[in-house]
N, C-alpha and C positions, 0 to 999 in steps of 0.2 A: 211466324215470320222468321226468314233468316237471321244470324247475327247483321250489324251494321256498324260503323263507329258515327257518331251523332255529334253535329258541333255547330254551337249557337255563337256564329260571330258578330262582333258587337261595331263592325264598321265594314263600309267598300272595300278597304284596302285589305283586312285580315280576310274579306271573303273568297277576295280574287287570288290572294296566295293561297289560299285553300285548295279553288278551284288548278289552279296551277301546280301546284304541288300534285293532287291526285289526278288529272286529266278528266278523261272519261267513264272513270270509276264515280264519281262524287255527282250526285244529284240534289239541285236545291228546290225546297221546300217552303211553301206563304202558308195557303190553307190549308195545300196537303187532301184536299178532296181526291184526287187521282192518284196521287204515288203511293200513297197509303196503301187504301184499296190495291191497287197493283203490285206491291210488296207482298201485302198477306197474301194477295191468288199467286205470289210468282211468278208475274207477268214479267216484272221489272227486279233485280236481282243486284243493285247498289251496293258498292261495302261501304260506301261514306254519304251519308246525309248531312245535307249542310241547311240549317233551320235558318230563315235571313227574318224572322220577325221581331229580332231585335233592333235591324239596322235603322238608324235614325232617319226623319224625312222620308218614306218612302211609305205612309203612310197619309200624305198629303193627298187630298181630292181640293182641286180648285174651279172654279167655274165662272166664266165673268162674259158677257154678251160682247166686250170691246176684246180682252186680250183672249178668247177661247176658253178651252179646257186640259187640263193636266191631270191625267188619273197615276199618283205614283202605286209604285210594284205589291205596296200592301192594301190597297184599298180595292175592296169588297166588291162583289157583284150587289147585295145587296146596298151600299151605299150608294151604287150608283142609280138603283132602283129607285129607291125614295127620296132623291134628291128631289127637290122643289125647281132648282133650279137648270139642272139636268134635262129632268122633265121638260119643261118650259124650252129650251133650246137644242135637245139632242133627243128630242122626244123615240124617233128610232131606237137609237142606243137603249133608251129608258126599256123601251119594250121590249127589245131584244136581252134585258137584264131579267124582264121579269119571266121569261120562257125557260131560264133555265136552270131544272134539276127542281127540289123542294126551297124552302125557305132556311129551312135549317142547313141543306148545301151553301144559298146564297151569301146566309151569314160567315160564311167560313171562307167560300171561294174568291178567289183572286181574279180580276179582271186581267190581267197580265199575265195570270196561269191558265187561264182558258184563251189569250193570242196565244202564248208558247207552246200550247199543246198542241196547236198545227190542227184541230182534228179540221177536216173538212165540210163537216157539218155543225161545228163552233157556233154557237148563235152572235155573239157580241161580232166575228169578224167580217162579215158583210157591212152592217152598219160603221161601224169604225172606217173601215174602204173608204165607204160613200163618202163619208166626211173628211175627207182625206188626210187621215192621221198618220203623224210619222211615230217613231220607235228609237223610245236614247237605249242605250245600250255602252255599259264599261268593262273593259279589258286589262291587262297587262299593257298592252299600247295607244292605253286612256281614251277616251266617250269619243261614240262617234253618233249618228242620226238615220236613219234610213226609213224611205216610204214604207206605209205599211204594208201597198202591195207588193213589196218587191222582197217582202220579212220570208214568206212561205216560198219552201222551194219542195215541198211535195207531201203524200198524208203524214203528219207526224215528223217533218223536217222544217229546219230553217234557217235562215241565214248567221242564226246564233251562235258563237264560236265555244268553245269549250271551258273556255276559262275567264270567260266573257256573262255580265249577268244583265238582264232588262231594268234600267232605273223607272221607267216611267213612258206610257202614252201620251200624244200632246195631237190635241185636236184645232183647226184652227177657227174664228168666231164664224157663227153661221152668218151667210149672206142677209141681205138687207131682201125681204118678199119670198125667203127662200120655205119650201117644205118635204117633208121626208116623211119614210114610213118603213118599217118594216114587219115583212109576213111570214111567219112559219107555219109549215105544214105536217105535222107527222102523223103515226096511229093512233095518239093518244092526246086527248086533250091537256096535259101535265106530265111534267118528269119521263120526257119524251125525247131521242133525238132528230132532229129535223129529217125530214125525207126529203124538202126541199126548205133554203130559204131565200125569199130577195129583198133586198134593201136598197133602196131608191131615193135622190136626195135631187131636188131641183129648183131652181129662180127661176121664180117671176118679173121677166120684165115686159112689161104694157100687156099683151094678149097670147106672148109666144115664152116658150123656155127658153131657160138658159144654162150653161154649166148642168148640166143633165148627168148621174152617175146612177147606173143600173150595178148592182155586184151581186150575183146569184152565190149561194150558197149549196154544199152538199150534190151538186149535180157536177165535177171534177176534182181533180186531185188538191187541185188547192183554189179558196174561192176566184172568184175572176170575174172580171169589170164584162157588163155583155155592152161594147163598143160600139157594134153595129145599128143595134138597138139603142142604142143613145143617139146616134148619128141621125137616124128617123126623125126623133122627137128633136133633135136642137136648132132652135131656129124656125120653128113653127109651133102655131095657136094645135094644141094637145086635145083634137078632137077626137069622136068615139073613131073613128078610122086609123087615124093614124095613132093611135094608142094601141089600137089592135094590131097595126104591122108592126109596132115596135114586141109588141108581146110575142108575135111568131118569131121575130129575128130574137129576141132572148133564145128562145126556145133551140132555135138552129145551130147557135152558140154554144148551148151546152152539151157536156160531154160525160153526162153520168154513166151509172154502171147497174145492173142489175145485182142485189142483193136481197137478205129477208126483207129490209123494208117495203120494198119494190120497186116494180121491173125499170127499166132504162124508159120504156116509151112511154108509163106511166108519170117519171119524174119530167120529163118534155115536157108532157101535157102539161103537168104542175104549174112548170116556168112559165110557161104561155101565160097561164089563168092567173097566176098570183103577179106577172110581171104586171099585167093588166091593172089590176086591184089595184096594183101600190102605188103606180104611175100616179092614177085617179085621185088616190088620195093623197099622194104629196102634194099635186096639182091644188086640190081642193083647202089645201091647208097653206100653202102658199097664198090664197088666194085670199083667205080669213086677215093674215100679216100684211094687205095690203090696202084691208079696211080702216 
């Protein structure tokens, strides 16, 4: 590794004069699963690391069926995995935690380091989407909120300012009949990155949907809500038909890219079949919560 200067601040306020003092130079650090690694290949070439896992409260994970979900900036991939209660109400989420990387990543990784890292095939930020989470965030010109689809402004950018750090995701409670799901697809059945993912979240009300969120993953530069394919499905009973034209307009929607993982018309295809899938089973699980 390069030299670096390393500095473990012990509140908000010393980390954002940190951040502010060194600019763009100073990169922060939870689990450190990616900057690590990227330091030693020289991917990434930081003269100031700034460790935030001493900062107080930001290691709080809340979860309550009335007031939502709060995942602060230190809590775990893996805690959100084996939450009970997680489970039970963001069960997407849940599974979208347990897709990625080994166990012993999970243990280390940061749910708010894998939103900040923009990648676009990110597993937790589809689901997150769906559920329409917004993003605190503090600065020199103190906390502000912003959707979370509006956080990603392209692969590995974001609306994040430079001297500005994430306190915390805030999800809000799930609907009353509501269900979700999400599907990853890669080469590998573990420690795999997604070739495609979609994550789907929908109410049940009487025989039709409602509030319907389709968010594809890995098939654009940053994930993105497929609208049209929502529009299908909302406001009608979610038969094998029109499940299938919402899976083609997914498909239409997306704007992947051909790379090793594969080709562009093959990740289409994906969206199509896995939109399909997810629909089905949000559908079907909504359907359970209104037994």
């Amino acid at each position: 590794m390069h030299p670096f200067a390393y500095h473990r601040p012990k509140s908000l306020d010393e980390t954002i004069a940190l951040l502010s003092r060194h600019g763009g130079a100073a990169d922060l650090m939870a689990g450190g699963t990616d900057l690590l690694v990227e330091i030693k290949e020289s991917i990434r070439r930081p003269a100031v690391v700034v460790d935030i896992k001493a900062l107080p409260g930001l290691g709080d994970l809340v979860c309550d069926a009335t007031q939502g979900l709060r995942i602060g900036a230190l809590v775990t991939v893996r805690a959100i995995e084996t939450s009970p209660a997680v489970q039970r109400l963001y069960p997407a989420l849940a599974q979208a935690a347990r897709e990625i990387g080994s166990i012993q990543i999970r243990n280390r990784a940061t749910v708010v380091g894998n939103v900040c890292r923009a990648s676009p095939s990110a597993d937790t930020l589809p689901p997150l989407i769906a559920c329409g989470a917004t993003i605190e965030m503090v600065g020199p010109a103190g906390p502000r909120r912003l959707p979370l689809d509006e956080f990603f402004t392209g692969p590995g950018k974001t609306a994040l300012g430079p001297s500005e750090i994430v306190t915390a995701l805030v999800l809000p409670p799930p609907a009353i009949a509501s269900g979700a799901d999400y599907i990853k697809h890669g080469r590998r059945r573990a420690m795999e990155l997604a070739t495609v993912g979609v994550a789907v979240l929908l109410r049940r009300d009487g025989r039709v949907c409602r509030d319907l969120r389709i968010v594809l993953g890995a098939v654009a530069p940053t994930p993105i809500r497929a609208r049209a394919a929502e529009a299908v499905l909302e406001g009608v009973a979610p038969d094998e038909a029109t499940i299938a034209s919402a899976g083609r307009m997914a498909r239409d929607e997306s704007r992947p890219i051909s790379n090793v993982r594969a080709s562009a018309d093959y990740r289409r295809a994906m969206v199509e079949v896995l939109t399909r899938r997810a629909v089905a089973t949000a559908w079907a699980r909504a359907c359970e919560e209104t037994r």
